[in-house]
C-alpha positions in Angstrom: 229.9 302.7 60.8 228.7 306.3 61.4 227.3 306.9 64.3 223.5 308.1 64.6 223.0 311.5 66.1 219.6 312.0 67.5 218.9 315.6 68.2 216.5 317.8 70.8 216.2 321.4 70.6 215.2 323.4 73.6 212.8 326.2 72.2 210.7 329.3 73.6 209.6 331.4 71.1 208.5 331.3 68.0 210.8 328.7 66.3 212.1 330.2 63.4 215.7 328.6 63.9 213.9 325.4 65.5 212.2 325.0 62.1 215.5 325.9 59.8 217.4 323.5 61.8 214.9 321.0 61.3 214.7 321.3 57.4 218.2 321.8 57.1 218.7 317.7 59.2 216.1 316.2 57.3 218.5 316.9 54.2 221.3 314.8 56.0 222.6 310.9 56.7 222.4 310.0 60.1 221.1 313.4 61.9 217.8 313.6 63.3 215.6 316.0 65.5 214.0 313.5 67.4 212.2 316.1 69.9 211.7 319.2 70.3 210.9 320.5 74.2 209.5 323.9 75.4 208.6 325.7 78.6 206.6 328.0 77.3 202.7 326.5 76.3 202.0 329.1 74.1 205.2 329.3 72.1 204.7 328.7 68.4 207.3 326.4 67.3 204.7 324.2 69.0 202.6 324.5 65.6 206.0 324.3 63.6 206.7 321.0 65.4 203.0 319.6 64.5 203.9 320.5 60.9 207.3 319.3 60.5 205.9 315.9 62.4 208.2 316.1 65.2 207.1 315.6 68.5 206.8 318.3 71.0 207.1 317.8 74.9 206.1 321.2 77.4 207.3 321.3 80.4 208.0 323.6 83.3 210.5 324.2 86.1 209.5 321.4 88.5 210.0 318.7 85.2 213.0 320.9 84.2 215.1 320.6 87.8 213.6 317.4 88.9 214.5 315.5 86.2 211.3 314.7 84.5 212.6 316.6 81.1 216.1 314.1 81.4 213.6 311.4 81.2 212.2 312.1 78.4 215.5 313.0 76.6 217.1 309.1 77.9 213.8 307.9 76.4 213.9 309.6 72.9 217.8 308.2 73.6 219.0 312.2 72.3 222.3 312.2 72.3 222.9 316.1 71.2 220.9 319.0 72.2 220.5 322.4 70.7 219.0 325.5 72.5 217.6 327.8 70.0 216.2 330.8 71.8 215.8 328.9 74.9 215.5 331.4 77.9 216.1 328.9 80.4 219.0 328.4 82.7 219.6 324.5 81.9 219.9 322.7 85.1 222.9 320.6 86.2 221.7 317.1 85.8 221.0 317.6 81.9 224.5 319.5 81.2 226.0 316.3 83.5 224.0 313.9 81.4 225.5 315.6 78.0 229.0 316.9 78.4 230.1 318.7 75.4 226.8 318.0 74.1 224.8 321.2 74.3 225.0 324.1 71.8 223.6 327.8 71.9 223.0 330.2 69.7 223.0 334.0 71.2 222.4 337.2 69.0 225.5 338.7 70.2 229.2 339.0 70.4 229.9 337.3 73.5 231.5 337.9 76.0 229.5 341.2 75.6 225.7 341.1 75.6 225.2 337.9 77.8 224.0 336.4 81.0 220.5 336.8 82.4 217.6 339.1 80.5 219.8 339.4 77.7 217.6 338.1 74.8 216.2 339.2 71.5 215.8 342.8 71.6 216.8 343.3 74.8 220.1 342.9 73.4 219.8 344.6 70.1 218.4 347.6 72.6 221.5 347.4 74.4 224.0 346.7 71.5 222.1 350.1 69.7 222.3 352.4 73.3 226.1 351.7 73.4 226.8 352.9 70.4 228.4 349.6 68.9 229.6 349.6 65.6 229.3 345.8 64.9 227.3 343.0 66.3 226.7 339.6 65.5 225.9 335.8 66.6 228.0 333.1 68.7 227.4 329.6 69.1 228.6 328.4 72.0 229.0 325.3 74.2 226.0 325.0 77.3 227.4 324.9 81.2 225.8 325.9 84.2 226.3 329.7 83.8 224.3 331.6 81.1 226.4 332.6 78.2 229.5 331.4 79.6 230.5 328.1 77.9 233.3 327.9 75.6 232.6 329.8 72.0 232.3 327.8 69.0 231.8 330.1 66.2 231.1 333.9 65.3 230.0 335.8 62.8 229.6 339.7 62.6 227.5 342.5 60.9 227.3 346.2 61.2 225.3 348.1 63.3 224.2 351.1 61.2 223.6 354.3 62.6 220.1 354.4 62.4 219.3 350.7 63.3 216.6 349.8 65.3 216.4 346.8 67.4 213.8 345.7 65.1 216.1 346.5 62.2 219.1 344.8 63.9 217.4 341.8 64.8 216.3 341.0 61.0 220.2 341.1 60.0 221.1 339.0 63.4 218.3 336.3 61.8 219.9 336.4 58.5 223.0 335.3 60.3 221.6 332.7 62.2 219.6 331.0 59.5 222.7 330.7 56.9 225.5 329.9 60.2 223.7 327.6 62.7 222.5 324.4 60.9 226.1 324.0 59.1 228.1 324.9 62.5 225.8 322.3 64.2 226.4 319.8 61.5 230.2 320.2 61.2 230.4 319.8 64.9 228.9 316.8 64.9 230.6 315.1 62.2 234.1 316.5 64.6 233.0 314.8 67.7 232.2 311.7 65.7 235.8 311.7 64.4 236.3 311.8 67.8 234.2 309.0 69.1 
């Protein structure tokens, strides 16, 4: 028997890839957002949750470190968690909780790019002022260190030369929306082979 993945994604923006994963697990057997969690009360993948009828729990730090967000993960019984531009350190006691079982998506080629204040077009900006030639996306295991978990996957564009973040970030979206639901998925069906 397969096993039953119930998925939480860890949102603080706007929820484009929140809502893409969401559409893209309602389409499978045995995959299913079960929650979706942000820190940030006026983000709007809060109305994307209400309209994809998925439940949405805000929190902030104290329920983040003190174990009040764990909770509610345990109680949803989530056994897979996604961040999708989550700008949140994740604290110890949920990467303990879910070894191997935390994903990220980050709208760069990492190693370069990462770690603290390096999101959305703060990295674009940076990728642009260095003169890069390519950039890209990597989905990558969650520790306790930002950016620094094991890499997954990566896929690449070009920078052109008259790119603006804005510009950039548009073809780092395209990548995202067509790589992250299938990586997620395949994974998944991996560590179930696993199991």
């Amino acid at each position: 028997m397969s096993k039953k993945w119930r998925l939480a994604i860890f949102a603080s923006g706007s929820g484009t890839n929140a809502q893409n994963l969401i559409e893209h697990f309602n389409k499978t057997f045995n995959k299913d957002i079960v929650l979706i969690v942000t820190n940030n009360p006026g983000a709007y993948v809060i109305e994307r949750a209400k309209r994809l009828r998925v439940p949405c729990k805000i929190f902030d730090r104290e329920d983040f470190r003190e174990g009040k967000v764990l909770k509610q993960l345990e109680e949803k019984k989530v056994n897979f968690i996604i961040l999708a531009g989550f700008l949140w350190l994740v604290p110890a006691n949920i990467i303990r909780a879910f070894p191997g079982k935390i994903v990220n998506i980050h709208p760069a080629l990492l190693p370069k790019y990462g770690g603290k204040g390096m999101y959305g077009h703060h990295v674009h900006d940076a990728v642009i002022r260095n003169g890069e030639k390519e950039s890209g996306i990597t989905i990558h295991y969650v520790n306790e260190e930002y950016d620094k978990g094991d890499v997954i996957f990566q896929a690449k564009c070009p920078v052109m030369p008259d790119d603006t973040p804005e510009i950039l970030a548009q073809r780092i979206h395209q990548l995202e929306y067509r790589h992250f639901p299938t990586v997620v998925e395949n994974l998944l069906d991996e560590l179930e082979e696993k199991d």
